[in-house]
Each structure stands twice: as C-alpha cells, then as structure tokens.
KEKOL-90070 format. One line per field, with one value per atom (N, C-alpha, C): atom name; x, y, z. Coordinates in steps of 0.05 Angstrom, whole numbers, plus 5000, padded with zeros to 4 digits. Each point is the difference from the previous one (the first is absolute). Example, Ala and Ser with C-alpha at 12.3 -4.5 7.8 and 13.67 -1.06 7.14 Angstrom:
BEGIN
site = [N, CA, C, N, CA, C] .
east = [5264, 4982, 5018, 4993, 5016, 4985] .
north = [4886, 5024, 5024, 5021, 5024, 5022] .
up = [5156, 5000, 5000, 4986, 5001, 5014] .
This chain:
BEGIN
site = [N, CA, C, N, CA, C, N, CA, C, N, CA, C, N, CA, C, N, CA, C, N, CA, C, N, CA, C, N, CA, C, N, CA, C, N, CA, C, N, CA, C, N, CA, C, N, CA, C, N, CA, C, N, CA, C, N, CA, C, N, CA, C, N, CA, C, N, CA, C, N, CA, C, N, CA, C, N, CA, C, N, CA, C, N, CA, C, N, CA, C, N, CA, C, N, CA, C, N, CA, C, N, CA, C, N, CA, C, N, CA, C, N, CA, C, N, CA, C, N, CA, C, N, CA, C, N, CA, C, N, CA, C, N, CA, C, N, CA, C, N, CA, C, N, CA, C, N, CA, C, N, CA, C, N, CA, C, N, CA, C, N, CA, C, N, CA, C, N, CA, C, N, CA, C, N, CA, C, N, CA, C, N, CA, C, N, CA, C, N, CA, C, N, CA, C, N, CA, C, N, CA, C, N, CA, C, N, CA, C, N, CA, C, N, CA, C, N, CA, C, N, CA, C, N, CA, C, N, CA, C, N, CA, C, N, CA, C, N, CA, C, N, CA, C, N, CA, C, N, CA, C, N, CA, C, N, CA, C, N, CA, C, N, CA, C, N, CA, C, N, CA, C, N, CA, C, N, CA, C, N, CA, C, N, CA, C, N, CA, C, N, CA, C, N, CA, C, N, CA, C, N, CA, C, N, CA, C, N, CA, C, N, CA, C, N, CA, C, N, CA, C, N, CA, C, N, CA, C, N, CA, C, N, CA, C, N, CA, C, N, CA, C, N, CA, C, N, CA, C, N, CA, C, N, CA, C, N, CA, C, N, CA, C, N, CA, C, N, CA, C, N, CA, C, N, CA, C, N, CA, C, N, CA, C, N, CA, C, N, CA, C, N, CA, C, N, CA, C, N, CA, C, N, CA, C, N, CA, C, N, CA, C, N, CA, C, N, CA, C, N, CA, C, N, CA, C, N, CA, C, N, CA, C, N, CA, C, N, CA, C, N, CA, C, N, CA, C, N, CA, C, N, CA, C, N, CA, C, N, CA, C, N, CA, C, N, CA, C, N, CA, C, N, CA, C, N, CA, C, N, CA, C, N, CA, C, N, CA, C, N, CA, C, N, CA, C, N, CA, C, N, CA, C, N, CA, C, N, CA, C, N, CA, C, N, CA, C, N, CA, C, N, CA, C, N, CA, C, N, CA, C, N, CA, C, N, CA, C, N, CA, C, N, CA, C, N, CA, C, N, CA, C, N, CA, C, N, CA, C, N, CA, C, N, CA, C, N, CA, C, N, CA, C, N, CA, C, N, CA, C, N, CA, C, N, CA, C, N, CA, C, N, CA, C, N, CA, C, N, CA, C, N, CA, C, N, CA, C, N, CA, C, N, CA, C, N, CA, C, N, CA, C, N, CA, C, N, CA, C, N, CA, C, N, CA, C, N, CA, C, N, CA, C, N, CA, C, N, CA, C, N, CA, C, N, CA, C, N, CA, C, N, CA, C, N, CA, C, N, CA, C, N, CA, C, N, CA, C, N, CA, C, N, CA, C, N, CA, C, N, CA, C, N, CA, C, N, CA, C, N, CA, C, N, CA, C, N, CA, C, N, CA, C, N, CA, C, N, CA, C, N, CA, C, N, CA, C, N, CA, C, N, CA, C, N, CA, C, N, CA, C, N, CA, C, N, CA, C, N, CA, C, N, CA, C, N, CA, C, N, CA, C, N, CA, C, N, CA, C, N, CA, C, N, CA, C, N, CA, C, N, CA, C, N, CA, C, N, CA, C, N, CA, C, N, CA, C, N, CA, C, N, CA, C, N, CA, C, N, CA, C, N, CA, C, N, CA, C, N, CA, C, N, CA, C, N, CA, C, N, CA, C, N, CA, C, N, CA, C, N, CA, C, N, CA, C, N, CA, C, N, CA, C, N, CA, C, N, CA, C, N, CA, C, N, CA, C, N, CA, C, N, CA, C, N, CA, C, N, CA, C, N, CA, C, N, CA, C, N, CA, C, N, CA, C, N, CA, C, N, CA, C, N, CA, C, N, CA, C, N, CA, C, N, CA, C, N, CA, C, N, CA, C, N, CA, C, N, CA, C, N, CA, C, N, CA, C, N, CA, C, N, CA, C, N, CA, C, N, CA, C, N, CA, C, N, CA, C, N, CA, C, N, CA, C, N, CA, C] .
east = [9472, 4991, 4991, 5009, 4994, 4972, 4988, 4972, 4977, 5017, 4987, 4995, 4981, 4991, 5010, 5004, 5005, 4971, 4990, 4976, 5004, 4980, 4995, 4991, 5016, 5000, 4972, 4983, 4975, 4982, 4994, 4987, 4970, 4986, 4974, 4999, 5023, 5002, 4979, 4991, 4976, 4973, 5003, 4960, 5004, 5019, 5005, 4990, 5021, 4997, 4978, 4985, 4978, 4978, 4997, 4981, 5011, 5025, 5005, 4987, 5009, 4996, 4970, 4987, 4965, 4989, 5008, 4992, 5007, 5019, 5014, 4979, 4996, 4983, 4975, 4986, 4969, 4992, 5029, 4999, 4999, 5022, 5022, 4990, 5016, 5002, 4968, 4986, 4971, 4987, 4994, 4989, 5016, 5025, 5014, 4988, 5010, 4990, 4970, 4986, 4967, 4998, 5018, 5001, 5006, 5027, 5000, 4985, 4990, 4983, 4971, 4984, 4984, 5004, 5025, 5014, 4990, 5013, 5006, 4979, 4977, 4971, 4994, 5013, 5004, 5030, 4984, 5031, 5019, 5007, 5032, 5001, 4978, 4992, 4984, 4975, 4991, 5015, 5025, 5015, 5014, 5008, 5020, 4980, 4972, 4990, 4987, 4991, 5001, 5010, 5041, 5016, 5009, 5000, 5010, 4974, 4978, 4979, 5008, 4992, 5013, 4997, 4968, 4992, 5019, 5010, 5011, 5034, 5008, 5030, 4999, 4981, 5001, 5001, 4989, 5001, 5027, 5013, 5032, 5013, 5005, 5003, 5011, 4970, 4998, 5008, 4998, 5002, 5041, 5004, 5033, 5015, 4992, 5004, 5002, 4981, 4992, 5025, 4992, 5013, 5028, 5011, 5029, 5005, 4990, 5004, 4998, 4976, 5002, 5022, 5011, 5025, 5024, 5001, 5021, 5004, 4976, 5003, 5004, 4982, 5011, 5029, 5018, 5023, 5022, 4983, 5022, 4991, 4978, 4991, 4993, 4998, 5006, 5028, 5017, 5029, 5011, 4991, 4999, 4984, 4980, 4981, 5027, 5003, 5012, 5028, 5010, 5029, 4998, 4975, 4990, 4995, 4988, 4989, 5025, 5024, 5015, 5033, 4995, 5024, 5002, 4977, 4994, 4975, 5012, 4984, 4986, 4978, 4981, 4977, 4982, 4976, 4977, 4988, 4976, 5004, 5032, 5014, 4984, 4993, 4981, 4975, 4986, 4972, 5002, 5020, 5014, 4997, 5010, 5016, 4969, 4983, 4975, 4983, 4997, 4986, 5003, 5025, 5005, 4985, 4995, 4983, 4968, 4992, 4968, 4999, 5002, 4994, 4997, 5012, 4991, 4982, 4997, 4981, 4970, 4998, 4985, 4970, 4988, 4985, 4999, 5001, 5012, 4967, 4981, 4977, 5002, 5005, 5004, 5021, 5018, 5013, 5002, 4983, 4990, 4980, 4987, 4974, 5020, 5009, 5020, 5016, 5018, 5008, 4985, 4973, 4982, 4990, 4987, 4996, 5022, 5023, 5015, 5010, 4996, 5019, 4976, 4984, 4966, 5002, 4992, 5000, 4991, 4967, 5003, 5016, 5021, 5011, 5022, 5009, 5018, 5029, 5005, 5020, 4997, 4973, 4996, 4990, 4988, 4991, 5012, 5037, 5020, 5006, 5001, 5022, 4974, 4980, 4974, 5006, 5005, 4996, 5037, 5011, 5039, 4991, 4981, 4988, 5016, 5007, 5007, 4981, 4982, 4978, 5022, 4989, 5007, 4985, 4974, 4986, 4987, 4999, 4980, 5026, 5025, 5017, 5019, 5019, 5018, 5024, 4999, 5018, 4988, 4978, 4988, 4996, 5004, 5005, 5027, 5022, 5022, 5003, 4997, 4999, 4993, 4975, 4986, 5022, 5005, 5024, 5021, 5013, 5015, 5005, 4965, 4996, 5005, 4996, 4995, 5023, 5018, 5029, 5015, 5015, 5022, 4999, 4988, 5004, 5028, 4991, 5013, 5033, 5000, 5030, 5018, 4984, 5016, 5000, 4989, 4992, 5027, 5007, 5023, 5024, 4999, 5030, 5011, 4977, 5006, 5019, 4993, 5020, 5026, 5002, 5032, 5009, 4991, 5016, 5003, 4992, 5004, 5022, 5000, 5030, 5022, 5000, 5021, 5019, 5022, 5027, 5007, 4990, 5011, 5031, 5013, 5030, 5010, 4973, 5023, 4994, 4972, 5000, 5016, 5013, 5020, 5030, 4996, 5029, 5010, 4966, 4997, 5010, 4989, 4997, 5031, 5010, 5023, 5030, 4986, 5020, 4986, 4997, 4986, 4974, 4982, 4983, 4972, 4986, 4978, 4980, 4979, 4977, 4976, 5005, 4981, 5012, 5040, 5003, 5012, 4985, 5005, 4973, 4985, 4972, 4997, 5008, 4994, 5020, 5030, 5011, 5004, 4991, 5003, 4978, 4987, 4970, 4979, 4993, 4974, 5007, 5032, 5002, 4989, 5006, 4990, 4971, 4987, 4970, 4982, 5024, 4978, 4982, 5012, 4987, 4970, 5002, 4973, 4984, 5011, 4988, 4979, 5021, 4984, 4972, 5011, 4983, 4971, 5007, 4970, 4988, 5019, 4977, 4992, 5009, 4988, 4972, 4998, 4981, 4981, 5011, 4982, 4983, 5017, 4990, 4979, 5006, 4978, 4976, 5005, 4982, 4976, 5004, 4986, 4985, 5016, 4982, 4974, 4995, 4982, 4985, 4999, 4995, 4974, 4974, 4974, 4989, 4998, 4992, 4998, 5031, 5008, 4994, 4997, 5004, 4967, 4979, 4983, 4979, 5009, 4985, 5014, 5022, 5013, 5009, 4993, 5004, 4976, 4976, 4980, 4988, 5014, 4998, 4984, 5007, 4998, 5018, 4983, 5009, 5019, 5018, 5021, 5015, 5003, 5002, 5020, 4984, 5003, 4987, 5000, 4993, 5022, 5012, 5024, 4980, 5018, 4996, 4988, 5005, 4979, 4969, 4999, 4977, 4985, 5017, 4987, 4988, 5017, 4994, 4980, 4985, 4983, 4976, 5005, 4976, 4990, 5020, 5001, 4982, 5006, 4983, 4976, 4996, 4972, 4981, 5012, 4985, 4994, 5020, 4991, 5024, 5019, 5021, 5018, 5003, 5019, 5023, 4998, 5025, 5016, 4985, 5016, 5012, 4988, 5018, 5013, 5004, 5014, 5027, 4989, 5030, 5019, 4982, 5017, 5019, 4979, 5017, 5028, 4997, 5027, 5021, 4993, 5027, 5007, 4978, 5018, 5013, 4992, 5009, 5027, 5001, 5033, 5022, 4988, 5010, 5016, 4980, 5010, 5016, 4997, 5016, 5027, 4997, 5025, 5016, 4989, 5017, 5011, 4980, 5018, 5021, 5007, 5022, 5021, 4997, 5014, 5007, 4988, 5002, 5021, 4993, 5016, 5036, 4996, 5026, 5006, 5001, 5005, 5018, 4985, 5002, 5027, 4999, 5024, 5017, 5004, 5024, 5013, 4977, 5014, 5018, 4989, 5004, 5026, 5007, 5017, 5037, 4985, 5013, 5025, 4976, 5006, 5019, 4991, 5015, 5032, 5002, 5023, 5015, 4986, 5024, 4999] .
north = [4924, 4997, 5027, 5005, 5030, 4990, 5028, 5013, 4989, 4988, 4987, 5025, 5002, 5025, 4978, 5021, 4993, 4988, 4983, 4993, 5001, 5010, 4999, 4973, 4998, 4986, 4989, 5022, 4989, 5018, 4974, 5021, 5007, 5019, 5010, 5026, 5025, 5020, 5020, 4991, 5015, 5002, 4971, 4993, 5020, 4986, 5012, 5024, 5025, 5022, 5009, 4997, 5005, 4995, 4981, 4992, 5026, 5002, 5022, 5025, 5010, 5021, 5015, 4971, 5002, 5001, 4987, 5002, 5022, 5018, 5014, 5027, 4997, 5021, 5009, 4962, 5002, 5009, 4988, 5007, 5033, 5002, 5029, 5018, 5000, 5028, 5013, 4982, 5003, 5015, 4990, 5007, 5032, 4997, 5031, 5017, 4988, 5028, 5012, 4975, 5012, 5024, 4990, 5028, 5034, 4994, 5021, 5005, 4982, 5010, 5013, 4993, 5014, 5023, 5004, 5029, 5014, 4999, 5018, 5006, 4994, 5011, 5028, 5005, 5033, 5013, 5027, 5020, 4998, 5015, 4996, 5021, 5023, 5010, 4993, 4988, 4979, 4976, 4988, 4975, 5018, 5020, 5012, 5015, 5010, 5008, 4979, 4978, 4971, 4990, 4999, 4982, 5025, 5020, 5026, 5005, 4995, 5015, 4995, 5015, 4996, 4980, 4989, 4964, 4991, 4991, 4986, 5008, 5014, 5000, 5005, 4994, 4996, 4967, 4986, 4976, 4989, 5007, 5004, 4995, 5023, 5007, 4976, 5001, 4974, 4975, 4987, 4978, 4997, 5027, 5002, 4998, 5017, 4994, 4982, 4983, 4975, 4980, 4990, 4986, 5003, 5028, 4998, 4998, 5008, 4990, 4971, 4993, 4966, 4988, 5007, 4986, 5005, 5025, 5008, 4978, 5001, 4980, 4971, 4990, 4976, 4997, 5019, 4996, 4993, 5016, 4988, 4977, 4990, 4977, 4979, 5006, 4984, 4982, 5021, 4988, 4985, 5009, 4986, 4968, 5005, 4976, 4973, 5006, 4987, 4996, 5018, 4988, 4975, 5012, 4971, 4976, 5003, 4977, 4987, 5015, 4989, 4979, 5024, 4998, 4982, 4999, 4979, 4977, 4983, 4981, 4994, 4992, 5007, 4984, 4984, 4987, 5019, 4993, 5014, 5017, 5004, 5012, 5003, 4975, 4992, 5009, 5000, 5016, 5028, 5005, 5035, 5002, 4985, 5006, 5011, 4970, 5000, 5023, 5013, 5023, 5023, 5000, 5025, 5002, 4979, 4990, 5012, 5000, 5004, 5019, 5026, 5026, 4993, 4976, 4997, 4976, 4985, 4981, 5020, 5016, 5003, 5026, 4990, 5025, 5033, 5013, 5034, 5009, 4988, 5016, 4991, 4965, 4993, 5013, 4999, 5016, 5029, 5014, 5027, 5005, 4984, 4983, 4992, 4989, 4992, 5022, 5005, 5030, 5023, 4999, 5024, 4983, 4981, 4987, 5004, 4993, 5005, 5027, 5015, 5040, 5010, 4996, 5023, 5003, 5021, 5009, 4980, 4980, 4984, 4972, 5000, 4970, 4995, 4977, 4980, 5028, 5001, 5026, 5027, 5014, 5021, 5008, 4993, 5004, 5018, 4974, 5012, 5025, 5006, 5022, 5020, 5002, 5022, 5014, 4986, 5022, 5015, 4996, 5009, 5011, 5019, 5019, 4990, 4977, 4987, 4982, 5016, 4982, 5001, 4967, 4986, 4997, 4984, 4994, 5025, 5010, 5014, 5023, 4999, 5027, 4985, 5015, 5001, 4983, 4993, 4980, 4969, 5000, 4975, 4986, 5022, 4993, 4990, 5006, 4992, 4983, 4988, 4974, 4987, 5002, 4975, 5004, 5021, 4994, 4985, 5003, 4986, 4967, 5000, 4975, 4972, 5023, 4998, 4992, 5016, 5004, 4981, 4992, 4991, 4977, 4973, 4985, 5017, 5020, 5005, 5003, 5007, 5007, 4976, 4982, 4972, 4988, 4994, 4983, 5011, 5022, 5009, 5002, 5007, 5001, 4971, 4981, 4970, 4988, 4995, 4985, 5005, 5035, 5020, 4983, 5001, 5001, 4967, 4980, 4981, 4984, 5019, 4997, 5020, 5013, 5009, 4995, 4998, 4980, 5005, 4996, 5006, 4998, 4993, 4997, 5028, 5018, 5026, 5012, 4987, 5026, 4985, 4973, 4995, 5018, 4990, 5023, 5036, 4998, 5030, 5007, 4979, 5003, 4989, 4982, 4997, 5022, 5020, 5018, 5027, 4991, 5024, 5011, 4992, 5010, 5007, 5009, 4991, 4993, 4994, 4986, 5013, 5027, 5020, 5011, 5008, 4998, 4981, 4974, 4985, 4996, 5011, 4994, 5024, 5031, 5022, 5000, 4993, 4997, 4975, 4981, 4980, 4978, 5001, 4987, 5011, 5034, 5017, 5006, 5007, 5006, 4980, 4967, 4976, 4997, 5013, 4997, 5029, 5020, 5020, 5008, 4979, 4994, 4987, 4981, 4978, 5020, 5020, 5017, 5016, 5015, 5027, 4985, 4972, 4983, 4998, 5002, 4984, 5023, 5026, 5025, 5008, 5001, 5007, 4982, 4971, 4981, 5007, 5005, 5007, 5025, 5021, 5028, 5003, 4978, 4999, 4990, 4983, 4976, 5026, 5007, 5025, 5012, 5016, 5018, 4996, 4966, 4995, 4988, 4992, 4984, 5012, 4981, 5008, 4987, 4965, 4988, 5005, 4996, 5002, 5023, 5024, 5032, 5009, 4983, 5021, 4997, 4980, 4997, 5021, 4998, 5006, 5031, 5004, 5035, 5028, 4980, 5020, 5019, 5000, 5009, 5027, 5019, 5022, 5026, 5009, 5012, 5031, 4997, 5027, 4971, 4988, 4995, 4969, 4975, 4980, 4990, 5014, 4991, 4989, 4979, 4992, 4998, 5002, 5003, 4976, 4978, 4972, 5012, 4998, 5009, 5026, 5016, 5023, 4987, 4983, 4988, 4987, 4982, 4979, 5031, 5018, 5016, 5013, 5010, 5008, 4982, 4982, 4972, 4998, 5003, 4991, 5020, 5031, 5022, 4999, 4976, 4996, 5025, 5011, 5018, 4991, 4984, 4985, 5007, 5020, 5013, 5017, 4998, 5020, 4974, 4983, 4970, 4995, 4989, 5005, 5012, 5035, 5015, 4992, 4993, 5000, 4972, 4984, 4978, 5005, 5010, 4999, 5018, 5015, 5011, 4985, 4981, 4977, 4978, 5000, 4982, 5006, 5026, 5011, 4998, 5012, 4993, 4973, 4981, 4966, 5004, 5007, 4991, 5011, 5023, 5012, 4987, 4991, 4975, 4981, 4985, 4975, 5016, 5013, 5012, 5005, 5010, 5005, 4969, 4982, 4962, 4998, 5004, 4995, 5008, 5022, 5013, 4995, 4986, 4993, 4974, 4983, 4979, 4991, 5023, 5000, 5009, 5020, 5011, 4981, 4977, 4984, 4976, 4994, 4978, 5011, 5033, 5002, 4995, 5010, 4999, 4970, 4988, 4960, 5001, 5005, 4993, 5016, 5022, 5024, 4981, 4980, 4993, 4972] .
up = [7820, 4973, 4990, 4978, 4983, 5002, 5008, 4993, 5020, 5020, 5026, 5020, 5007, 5027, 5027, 5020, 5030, 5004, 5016, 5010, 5032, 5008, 5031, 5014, 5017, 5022, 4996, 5018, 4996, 4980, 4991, 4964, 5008, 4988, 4997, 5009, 4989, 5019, 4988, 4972, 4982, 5009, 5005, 5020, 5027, 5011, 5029, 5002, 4985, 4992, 4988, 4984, 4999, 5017, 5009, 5029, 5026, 4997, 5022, 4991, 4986, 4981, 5011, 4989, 4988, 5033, 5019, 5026, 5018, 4998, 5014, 4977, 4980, 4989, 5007, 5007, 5006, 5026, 5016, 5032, 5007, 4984, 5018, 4978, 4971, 4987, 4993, 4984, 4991, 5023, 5027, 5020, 5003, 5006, 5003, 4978, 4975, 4981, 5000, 5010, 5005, 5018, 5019, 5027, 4978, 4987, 4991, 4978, 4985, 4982, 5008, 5020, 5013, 5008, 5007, 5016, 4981, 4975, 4975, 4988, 5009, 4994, 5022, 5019, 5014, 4973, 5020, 4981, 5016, 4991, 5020, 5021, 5000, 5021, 5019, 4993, 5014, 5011, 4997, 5007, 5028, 4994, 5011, 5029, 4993, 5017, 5019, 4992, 5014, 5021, 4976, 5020, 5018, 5011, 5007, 5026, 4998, 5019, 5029, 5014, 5034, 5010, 4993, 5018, 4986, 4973, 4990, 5009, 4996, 5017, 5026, 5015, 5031, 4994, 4985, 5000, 4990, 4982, 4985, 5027, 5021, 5022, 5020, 5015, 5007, 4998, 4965, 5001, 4997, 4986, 4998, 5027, 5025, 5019, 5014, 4994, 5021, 4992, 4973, 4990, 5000, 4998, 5000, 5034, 5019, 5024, 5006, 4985, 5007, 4995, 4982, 4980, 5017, 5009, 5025, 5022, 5010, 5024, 5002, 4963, 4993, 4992, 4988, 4989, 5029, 5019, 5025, 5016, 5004, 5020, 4974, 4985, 4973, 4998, 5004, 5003, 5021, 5020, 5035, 4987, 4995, 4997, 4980, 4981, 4992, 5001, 5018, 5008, 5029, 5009, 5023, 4980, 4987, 4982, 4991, 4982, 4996, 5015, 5019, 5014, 5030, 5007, 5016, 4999, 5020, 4992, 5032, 5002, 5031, 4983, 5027, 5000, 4979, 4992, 4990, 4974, 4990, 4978, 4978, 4989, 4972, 5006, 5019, 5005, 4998, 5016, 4986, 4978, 4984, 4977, 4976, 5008, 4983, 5008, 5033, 5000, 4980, 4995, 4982, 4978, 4989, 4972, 5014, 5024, 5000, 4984, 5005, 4968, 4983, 4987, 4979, 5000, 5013, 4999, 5004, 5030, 5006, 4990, 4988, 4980, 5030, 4975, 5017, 5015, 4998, 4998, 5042, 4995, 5029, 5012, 4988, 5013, 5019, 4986, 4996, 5029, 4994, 5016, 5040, 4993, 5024, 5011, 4982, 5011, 5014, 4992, 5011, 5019, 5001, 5032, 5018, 4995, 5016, 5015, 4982, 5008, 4997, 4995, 5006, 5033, 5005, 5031, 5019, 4994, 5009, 5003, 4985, 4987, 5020, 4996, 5022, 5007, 4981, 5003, 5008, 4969, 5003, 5022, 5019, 5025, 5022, 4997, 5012, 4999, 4972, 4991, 5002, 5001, 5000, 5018, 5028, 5025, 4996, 4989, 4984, 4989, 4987, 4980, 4969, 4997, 4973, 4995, 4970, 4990, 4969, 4994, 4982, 4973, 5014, 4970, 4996, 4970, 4989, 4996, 5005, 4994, 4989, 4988, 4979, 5014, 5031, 5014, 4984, 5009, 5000, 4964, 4974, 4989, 4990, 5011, 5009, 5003, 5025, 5009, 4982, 4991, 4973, 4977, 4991, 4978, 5009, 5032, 5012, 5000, 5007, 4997, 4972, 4972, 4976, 4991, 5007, 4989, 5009, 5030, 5019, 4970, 4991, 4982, 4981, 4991, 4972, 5015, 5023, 5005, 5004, 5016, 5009, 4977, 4985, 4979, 4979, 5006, 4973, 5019, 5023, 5010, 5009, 5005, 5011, 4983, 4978, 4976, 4996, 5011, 4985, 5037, 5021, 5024, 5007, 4975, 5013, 4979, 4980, 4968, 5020, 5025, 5006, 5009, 4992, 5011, 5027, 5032, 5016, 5008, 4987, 5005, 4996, 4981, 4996, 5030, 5014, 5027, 5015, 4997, 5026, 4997, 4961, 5002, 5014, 5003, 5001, 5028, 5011, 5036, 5011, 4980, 5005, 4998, 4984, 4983, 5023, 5019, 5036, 4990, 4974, 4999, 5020, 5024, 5014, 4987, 5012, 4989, 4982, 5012, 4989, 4979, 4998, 4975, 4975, 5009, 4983, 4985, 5023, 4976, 4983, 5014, 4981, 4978, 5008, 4973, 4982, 5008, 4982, 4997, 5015, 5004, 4984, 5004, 4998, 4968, 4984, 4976, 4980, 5011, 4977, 5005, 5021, 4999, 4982, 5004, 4992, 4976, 4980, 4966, 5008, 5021, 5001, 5018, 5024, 5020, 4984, 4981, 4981, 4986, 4983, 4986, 5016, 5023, 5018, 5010, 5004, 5005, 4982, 4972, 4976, 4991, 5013, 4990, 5030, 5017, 5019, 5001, 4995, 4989, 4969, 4984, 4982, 5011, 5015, 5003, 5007, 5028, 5012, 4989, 4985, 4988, 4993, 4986, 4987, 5014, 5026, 5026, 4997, 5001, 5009, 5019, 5003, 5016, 5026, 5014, 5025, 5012, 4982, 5006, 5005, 4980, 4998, 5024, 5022, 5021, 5024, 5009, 5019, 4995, 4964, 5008, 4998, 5009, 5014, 4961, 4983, 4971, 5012, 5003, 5011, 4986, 4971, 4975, 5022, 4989, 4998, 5029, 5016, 5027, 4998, 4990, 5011, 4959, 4990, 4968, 4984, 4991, 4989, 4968, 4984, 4961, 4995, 5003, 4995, 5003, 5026, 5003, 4995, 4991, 4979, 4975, 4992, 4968, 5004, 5013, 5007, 5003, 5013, 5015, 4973, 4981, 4965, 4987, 5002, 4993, 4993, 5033, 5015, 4991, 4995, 4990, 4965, 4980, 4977, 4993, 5017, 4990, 4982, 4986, 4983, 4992, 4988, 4989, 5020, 5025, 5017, 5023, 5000, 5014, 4993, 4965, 4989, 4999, 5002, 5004, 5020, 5019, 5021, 5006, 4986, 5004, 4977, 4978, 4985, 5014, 5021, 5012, 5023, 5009, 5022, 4988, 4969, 4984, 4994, 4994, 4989, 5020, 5036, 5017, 5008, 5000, 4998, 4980, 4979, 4980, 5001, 5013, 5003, 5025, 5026, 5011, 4984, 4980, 4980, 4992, 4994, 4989, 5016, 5024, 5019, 5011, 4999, 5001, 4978, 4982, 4974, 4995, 5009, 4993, 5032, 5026, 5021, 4996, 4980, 4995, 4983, 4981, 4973, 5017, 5019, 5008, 5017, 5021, 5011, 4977, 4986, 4977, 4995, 4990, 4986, 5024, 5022, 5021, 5004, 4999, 5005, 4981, 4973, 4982, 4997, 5007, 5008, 5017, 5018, 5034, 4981] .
C-alpha cells in the first residue's frame, strides 16, 4: 500500500532504545565523563607529571606485565582446557565444565585471601617451594597467578563455542589427505580458533589490568616492587588525592579501552572473513 512504512517484527524499537540509551548513560558514560571531568581540573603539566612519576609507572609496569603474562599462560592452558571440555567426554565433565565459571561467581577479595593462604611461605604450597628459593606471594609471580586465576574464564568461555561450531570432517579430510596430528591442528584447527584465541587474551589482558580484589592481598603492595595501578588509585583516594586518582585511572581507562578496540576490529575482521568463504 502507497505510503505504508515497513513495520518490525517486533515493534517498540523507540521505548527500547531509549531505555537502552538512558541506562547505558547512567551506568557507563555519565560515570566515565566524571573521571575525566575531575582530571581536567589539573593542567596538563600537572596530569602529565602525575600519570608519568616513577611510583606511578613502576605501577604501569607491573600491572602491564603481570597481566599480559597472565593472559599468556591463559591463552595456552585456556585452549587445552577447552579442547578437553569439548572433545571428550569422561565422568565428572559437567563439574569441569562449571568450575571454570568459579572466577566469576567467586568474589576476588576471597579469592585473593585464598591464594595468599595458600603460596605465603607458610601455606599448603608456599612452604614447598620456600626451601627451592621460589617465593610466590607478595612478588610480581604471585600476582600472576591471581590474574591467572582471574582470567582462564575469559579464554574458554570464547574459544568453547568457535571449537564446538567446528566441522570435524575438515580434520578427517585433513588426516586423510597424510596430514599428522600436530599438523592438522597447526594448519587447520589453530587458524579457525585464532579470532576467538586473540578475543579472550584481549578480554583477559583487560580484565587485569584493572584487577584489584584477587591482587591486593597476595601482592604484598610494596610501592616501586609488588604495587599494581588499582591500588595506587584507591591509596590516591585514601589521601583525598582526587584529581591525581583520577589521572591515573583515565590512562587505565584508555588502556581497556584500547583492548575494546583491539576486540572490535578482531571481531569485524573475523565476520568479514565468514562472509568472504
């Protein structure tokens, strides 16, 4: 009929949209721009002498380190984890499956808390490894581990879905056409995972950075040493430093943000990919 509009499927995309809009503003943007709007009460030599001071990029340091190591070790036993999960089937599978979820069930402070009972010199572990001249809690290992701990979720959780949409008939073809096993996974296995791989160290590597809970027990907070940037901001805080917590948080902010991006454009290139084959 002349002068008839298309109507959607399901109608109310105006309310919807606006309810999103208005929530995603009150949550996320409002709160963000406060961060920078506080900033912007220093000069820009003051911001710069702030986010730049030695405690403060020993903490940069640190928490960049840890975290991109954590993400390292999750991106590989990450992938182990869920090619067991997927690929076989064994008693106790589904209890597996749900452990992965504790990180996120489990608040980070216990976490944090547990971890340092355990690797402190006296603890069920740390004990061991004391008289091995490898101490854990309170050094830049042991915050590791807790990011370790933080992260393994983000990797299984994004590679599980891509490895279980994967057509195994192409690795029989593969193995059938003399491929071995190792290169059927590096050439034709590891290429359809590596969009969801990158995805989960980038969400793992954000995650980190901003990690306070789990971290601020087990790494001893020991300024220039064992000090991760959360806990600079909180210590900024506590001193009534505002504008200088502040600073710092908008450059862990830009950081995260700059993973979403690196998520984002991970994401389009796989999309565009699918759609190319």
């Amino acid at each position: 009929m002349k002068g008839s509009r298309s109507r959607s499927v399901l109608p109310g995309f105006g309310l919807t949209m606006g309810i999103t809009v208005l929530y995603l503003g009150m949550i996320v943007l409002i709160p963000l721009a406060c961060i920078f709007l506080k900033t912007s009460a220093l000069s820009w030599s003051e911001f710069w002498s702030t986010v730049t001071a030695p405690r403060v990029m020993a903490s940069y340091r640190i928490s960049l380190l840890t975290s991109f190591g954590a993400a390292l070790v999750n991106l590989l036993f990450g992938l182990i984890v869920a090619w067991v999960l997927v690929r076989y089937r064994f008693p106790g599978r589904k209890l597996l499956d749900s452990l992965v979820d504790l990180p996120f069930a489990l608040p980070t402070a216990v976490a944090g808390v547990a971890l340092t009972a355990i690797y402190a010199p006296n603890g069920w572990i740390g004990k061991w490894l004391e008289p091995l001249g490898l101490k854990v809690a309170f050094t830049p290992l042991g915050i590791t581990i807790a990011l370790i701990f933080i992260g393994l979720p983000f990797i299984v959780r994004t590679v599980q879905p891509v490895l279980e949409d994967l057509d195994q008939e192409i690795e029989e073809a593969a193995v059938m056409l003399g491929a071995g096993r190792w290169r059927t996974v590096l050439r034709v296995v590891l290429p359809e995972l590596m969009p969801a791989l990158l995805t989960g160290f980038a969400l793992a590597f954000a995650r980190g950075i901003g990690e306070y809970g789990s971290v601020v027990f087990i790494s001893g907070n020991m300024p220039m040493k064992t000090e991760i940037a959360p806990l600079l901001i909180m210590t900024k805080l506590e001193s009534f430093e505002l504008e200088q917590a502040t600073a710092i948080a908008v450059v862990l902010l830009v950081m995260s943000f700059a993973m979403l991006l690196v998520i984002n454009y991970i994401q389009w290139r796989a999309s565009r990919r699918a759609l190319a084959e």
